[in-house]
N, C-alpha and C positions, 0 to 999 in steps of 0.2 A: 803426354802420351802421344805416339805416333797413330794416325788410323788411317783406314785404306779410304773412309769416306767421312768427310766433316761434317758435310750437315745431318745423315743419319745419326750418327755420334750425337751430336749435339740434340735433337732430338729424343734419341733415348734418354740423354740425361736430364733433358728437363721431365719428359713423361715420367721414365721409373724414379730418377733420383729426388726430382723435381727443384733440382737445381738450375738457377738462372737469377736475373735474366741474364745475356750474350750479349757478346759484344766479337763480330766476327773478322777479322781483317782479312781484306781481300787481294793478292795480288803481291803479297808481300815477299820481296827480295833482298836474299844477305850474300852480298860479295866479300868474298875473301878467302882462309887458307885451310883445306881440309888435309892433314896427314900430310902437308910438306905439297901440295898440288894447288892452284888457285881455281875455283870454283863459286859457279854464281848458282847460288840455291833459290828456287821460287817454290811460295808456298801460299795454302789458305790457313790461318790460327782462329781456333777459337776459344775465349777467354770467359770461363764462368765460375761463380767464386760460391763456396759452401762453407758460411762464415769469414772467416781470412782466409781461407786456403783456398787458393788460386789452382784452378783446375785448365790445364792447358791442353787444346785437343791439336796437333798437328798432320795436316796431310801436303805431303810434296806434290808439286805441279808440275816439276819436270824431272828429269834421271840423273841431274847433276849427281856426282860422287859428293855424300855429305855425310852428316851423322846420323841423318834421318833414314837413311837406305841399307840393305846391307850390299854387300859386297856384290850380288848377283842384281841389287837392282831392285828389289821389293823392299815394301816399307819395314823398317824394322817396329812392327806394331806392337803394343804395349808401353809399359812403362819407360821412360827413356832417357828424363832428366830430374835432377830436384835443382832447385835456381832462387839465386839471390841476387836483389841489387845493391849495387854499390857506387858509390862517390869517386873510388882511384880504380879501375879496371887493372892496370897495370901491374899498382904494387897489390893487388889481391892475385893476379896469376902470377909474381914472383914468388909471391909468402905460397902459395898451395905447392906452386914446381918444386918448390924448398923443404917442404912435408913429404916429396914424392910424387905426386899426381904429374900425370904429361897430357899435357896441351895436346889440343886432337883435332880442335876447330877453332878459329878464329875470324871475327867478323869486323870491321873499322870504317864508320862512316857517321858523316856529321852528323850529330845529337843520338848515334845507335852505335855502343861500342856492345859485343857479345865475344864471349870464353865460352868452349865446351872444356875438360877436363874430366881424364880416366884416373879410376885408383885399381891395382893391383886384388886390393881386396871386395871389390865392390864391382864383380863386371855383370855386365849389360845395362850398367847404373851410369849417366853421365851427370857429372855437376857443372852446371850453369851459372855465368857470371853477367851481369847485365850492370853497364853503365847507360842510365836512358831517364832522363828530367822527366820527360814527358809522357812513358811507360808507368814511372813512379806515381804521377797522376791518374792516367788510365785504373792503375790498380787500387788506388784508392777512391775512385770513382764507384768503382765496380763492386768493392766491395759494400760503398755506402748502399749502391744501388739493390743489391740483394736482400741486405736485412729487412726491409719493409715492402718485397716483389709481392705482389699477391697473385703470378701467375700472368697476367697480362702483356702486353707486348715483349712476348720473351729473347728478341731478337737484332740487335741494330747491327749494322752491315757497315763498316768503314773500306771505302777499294782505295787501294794507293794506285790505280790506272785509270780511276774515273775522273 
């Protein structure tokens, strides 16, 4: 989900939902290709899991044209992606282009490959491709981490600038 603020976000959802614990990344940047433009998107994510299901909170830190903006510049808040990982990035956005879906965002960089992908019948829905070893950890981290939280340190903070 895009949001206009992360750590409120994230708050509420531990308070009402009482989902957590987080794991917040700070600082994080994906260079690469939006609708045919090259654009460097900086953002804060935060990642908290309610059983397996990975709860993504996104807020853009600069005005880069991305997937996360609309066209005028504001976040496009709400629902915004459903995401999978995968081993070949590659032949998984040939095989989707090949079902129909067009490529909208692209991202390629050592150990972080990411696909955005639109379908004609599904819009304001973006489908998410993630090639990332070490993502695949994190989430499985994360989800260990949840099933036995009892509410206490709800919160770790990773900054890729510190």
């Amino acid at each position: 989900m895009v949001v206009e603020d992360l750590d409120s976000s994230v708050q509420r959802w531990i308070g009402t939902m009482g989902v957590g614990p987080w794991t917040v990344l700070r600082n994080v940047t994906l260079t690469g290709r939006y609708r045919g433009q090259d654009v460097v998107v900086k953002m804060d994510v935060g990642l908290g899991y309610q059983g397996e299901t990975q709860i993504e909170l996104i807020q853009v830190t600069n005005g880069a044209r991305s997937p996360y903006l609309d066209d005028d510049g504001t976040p496009r808040a709400g629902l915004h992606h459903l995401a999978w990982t995968t081993d070949d990035l590659d032949a998984v956005v040939s095989s989707a282009e090949a079902d129909g879906l067009k490529l909208v965002f692209r991202a390629d960089s050592p150990g972080n490959r990411v696909a955005y992908l639109e379908g004609e019948g599904e819009k304001g829905v973006l489908f998410e491709f993630i090639e990332n070893e070490a993502l695949k950890q994190l989430i499985a981290e994360g989800i260990a981490a949840s099933r036995n939280w009892d509410g206490t340190d709800p919160i770790h903070i990773i900054d890729f600038e510190a």
